[in-house]
N, C-alpha and C positions, 0 to 999 in steps of 0.2 A: 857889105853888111857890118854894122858896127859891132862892138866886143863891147860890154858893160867892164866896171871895176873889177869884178868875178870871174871875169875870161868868159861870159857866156853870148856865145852869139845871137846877134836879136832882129827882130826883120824891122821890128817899131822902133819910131826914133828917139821917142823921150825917155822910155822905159825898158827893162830888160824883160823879156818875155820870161823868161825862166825864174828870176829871182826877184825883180821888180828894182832895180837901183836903177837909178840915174844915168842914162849912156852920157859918154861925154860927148862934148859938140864936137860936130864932124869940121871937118878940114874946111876952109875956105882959099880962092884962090885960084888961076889959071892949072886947067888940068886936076881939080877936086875931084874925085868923084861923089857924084849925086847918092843922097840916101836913099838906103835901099826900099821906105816906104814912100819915096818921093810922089811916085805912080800909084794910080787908084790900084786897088786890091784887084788881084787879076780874075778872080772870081765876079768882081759887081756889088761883093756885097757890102752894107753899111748895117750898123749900131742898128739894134732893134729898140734900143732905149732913147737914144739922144741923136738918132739920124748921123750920124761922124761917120768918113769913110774909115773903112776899117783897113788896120793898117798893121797886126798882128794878134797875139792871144788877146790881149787888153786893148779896150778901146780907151784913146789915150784923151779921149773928152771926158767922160763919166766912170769909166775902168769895168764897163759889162765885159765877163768871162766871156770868148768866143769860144771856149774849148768846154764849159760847162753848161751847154745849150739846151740837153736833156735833165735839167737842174733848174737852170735860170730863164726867163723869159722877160720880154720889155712889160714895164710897170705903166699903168697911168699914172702914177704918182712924182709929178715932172718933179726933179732936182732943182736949186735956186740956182745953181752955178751952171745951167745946161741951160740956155736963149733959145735955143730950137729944139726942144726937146717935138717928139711925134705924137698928136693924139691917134685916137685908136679910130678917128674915122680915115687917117691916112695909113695903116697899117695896114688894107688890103684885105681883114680878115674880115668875114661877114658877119652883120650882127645876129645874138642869139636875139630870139622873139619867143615871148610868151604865148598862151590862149588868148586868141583872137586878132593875133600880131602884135601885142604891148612887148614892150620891153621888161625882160623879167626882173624882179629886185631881189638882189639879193646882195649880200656884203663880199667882199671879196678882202682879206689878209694878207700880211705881206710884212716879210723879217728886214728890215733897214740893219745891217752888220757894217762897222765900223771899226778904226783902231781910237779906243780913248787915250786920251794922255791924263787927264784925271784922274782916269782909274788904274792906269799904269805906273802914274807919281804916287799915290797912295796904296798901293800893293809896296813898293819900295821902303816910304814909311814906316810901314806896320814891318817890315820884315820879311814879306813872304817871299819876296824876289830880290835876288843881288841885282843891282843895275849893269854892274861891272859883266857881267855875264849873260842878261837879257837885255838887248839895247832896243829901243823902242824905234818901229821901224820909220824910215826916211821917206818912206812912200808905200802909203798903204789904202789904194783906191775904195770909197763906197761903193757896196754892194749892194742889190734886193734880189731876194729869194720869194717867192710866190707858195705861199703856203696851200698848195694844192694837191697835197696827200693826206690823207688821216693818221700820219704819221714822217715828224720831218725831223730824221734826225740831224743834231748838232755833233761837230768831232772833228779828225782829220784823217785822210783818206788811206789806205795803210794796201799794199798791192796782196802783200804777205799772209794780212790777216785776215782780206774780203772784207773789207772797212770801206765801204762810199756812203759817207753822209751826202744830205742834200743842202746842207750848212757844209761845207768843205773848209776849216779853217786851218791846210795844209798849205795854204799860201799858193805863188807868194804875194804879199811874206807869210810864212810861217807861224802859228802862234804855240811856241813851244811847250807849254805850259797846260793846254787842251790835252786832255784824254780824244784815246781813238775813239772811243764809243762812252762820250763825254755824258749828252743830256738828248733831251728829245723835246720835241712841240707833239701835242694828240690832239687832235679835233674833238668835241665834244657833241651831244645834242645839242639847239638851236644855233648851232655857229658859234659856241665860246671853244676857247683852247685853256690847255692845262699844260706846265711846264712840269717835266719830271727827270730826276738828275740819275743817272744810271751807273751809279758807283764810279762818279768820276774821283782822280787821284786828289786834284788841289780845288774840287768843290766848285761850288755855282750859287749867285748872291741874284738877289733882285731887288732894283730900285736902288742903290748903293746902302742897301745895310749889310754891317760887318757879317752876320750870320747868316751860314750856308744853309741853303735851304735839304733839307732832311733825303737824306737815298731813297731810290725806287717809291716814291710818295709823293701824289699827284697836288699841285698846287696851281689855283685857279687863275688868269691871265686874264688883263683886263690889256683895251688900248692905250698907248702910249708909255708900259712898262718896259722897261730895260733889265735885258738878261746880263750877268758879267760873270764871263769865263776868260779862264787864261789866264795870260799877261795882260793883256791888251783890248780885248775884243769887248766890243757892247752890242746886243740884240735888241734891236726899241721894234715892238709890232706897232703896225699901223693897220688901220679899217680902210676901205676903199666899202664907201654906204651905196646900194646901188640902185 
């Protein structure tokens, strides 16, 4: 089992389960031994996102949580960097049907979380962050979160304080800078959403303007907006029209 830069043991090869760095390359040579994700997953199972055998916590093609399963689920919304990503008629799950057996429409949402460097170099900028102290992470996988609660909140997960958002942005990596109980996404009537920041400590911006949007004070969400909390982190919704 390889050991990352951190000392942390990791079942997956490229990545460190626990912190997300970089394992280093394993040994080559008479008498190697083979990685420890060499062998398919002794369970069978693969990516619900991008079809990849699964090979620890992260899926080391697209980076779906295995461990945030009750959180996260596979997207229709294939990645460009994923060639075999799964449509939902190979996913085994049966379709819904409307009156009469149509297929119902409806929209379906979904949070795209990423690490910006843009908005990470420009937090540095302005001041808000020493770099020297926040380094921007070396590997920080795309994520989507399926916005399928009437309320999803944003933060990082806290065992102490009973903190589980459905946004988890406790890594790894970590985004140190996120309040535990940062902001929140709420469902609306006819399927719009409203962002509301819930007295986080370093504030929450939308669409990269300087100014934070105002505490406990609902503001209205349209697609293709970008949330920015943290250091690092950018929230873009996307529509899935159905």
């Amino acid at each position: 089992m390889p050991t990352c830069p951190a000392g942390h043991l990791s079942a997956a090869r490229a990545y460190c389960d626990v912190c997300g760095l970089p394992n280093p390359a394993p040994a080559t040579g008479r008498g190697a031994a083979a990685p420890a994700d060499a062998a398919a997953d002794p369970t069978g199972s693969v990516c619900p996102d991008c079809a990849a055998e699964r090979a620890g916590r992260f899926c080391e093609d697209c980076g779906h949580d295995f461990a945030a399963a009750d959180r996260t689920e596979a997207s229709p919304l294939p990645l460009s960097h994923v060639p075999h990503a799964r449509s939902a008629a190979h996913s085994g799950a049966p379709a819904e049907r409307g009156p009469g057996g149509a297929a119902p429409h409806r929209d379906t949402w979904w949070a795209i979380v990423c690490a910006d460097p843009a908005y990470y170099h420009s937090m540095a900028d302005f001041g808000v962050l020493d770099p020297d102290a926040i380094a921007f992470p070396a590997h920080a996988p795309q994520r989507r979160v399926p916005l399928n609660r009437e309320r999803v909140r944003i933060g990082r997960r806290s065992l102490r304080l009973g903190v589980h958002p459905e946004i988890d942005l406790a890594g790894p990596p970590e985004d140190p800078a996120v309040s535990h109980t940062h902001a929140a996404l709420l469902a609306r009537p006819g399927g719009s959403w409203v962002l509301v920041d819930e007295g986080s400590t370093n504030g929450t911006t939308l669409n990269g303007t300087a100014e934070p949007v105002p505490h406990d004070r609902e503001v209205p969400l349209h697609e293709a907006d970008r949330i920015y909390v943290g250091a690092w982190t950018a929230i873009t919704l996307h529509r899935q029209r159905g």
